[in-house]
N, C-alpha and C positions, 0 to 999 in steps of 0.2 A: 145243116143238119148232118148228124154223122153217120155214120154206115148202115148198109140194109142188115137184114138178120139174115143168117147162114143157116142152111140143113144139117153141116157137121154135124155130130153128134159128139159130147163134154169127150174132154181127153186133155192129157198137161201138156206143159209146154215142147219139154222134147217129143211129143207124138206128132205137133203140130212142126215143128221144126221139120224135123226127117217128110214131111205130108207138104213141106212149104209153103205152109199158111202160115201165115202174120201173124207175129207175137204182141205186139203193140202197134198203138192207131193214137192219134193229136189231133186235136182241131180245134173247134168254138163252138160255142150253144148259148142259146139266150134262152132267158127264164120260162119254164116252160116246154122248152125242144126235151126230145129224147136223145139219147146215146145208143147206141145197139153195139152190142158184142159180135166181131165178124165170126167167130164160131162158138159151140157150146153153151155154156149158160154164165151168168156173174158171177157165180161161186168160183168159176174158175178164171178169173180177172182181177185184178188193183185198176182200182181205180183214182187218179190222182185230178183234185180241182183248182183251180187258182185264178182270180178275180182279172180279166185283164185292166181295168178302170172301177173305181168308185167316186159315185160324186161328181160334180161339173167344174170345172173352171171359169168364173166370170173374170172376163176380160177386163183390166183397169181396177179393179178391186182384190184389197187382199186385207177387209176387212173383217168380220167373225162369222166367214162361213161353219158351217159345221156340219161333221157328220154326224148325224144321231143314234145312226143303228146301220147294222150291216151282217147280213146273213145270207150263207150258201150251202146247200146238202144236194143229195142224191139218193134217190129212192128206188129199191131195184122195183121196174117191171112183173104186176101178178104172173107174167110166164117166162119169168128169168128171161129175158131176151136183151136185157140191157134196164137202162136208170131212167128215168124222169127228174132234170135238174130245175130246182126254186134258185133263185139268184134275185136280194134285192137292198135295195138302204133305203135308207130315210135321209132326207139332207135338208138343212135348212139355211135359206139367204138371208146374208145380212141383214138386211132390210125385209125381212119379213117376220112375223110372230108364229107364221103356223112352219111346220116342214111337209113336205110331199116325197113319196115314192117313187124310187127313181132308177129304172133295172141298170142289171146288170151284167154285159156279154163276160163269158168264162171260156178261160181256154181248157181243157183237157187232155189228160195222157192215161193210156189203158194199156195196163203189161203183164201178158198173161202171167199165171201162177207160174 
């Protein structure tokens, strides 16, 4: 999970610079974790997402696996304190007729305005 929520109160980047607090933070979250901004609120953050993995790999087969769907957002927090990430696909085995849900760990980069 990513960082706790900070007291600071909103300010840009050079306030927090000169204050030497962190301009940007990385890590991972799975579907579902939250993000928290180490100070201020998300208006004053980028937030950048990116898929580490979609899909599985079956061993011995490179048959018509397939992916069928595949989606990632981020939803700010009702008290600005950070995001709430959804991460997930759809995938189906070759050898199967239905597909299943199958999450998604995401890495992240947050850099302030």
């Amino acid at each position: 999970m990513a960082t706790t929520q900070s007291s600071e109160p909103d300010m840009d980047r050079r306030h927090a610079i000169k204050k030497g607090l962190v301009i940007s933070e990385a890590g991972f979250v799975k579907h579902g974790e939250e993000i928290f901004v180490p100070w201020g609120k998300v208006e004053s953050w980028n937030l950048l997402l990116s898929p580490v993995h979609v899909g599985v790999n079956e061993a011995g087969s490179q048959k018509d696996n397939a992916l069928m769907e595949f989606g990632m957002s981020a939803r700010p927090l009702e008290n600005g304190s950070g995001w709430e990430v959804s991460s997930a696909s759809a995938f189906r085995f070759w050898n199967a007729d239905e597909y299943r849900n199958l999450p998604v760990k995401v890495q992240y980069l947050m850099v302030a305005k």
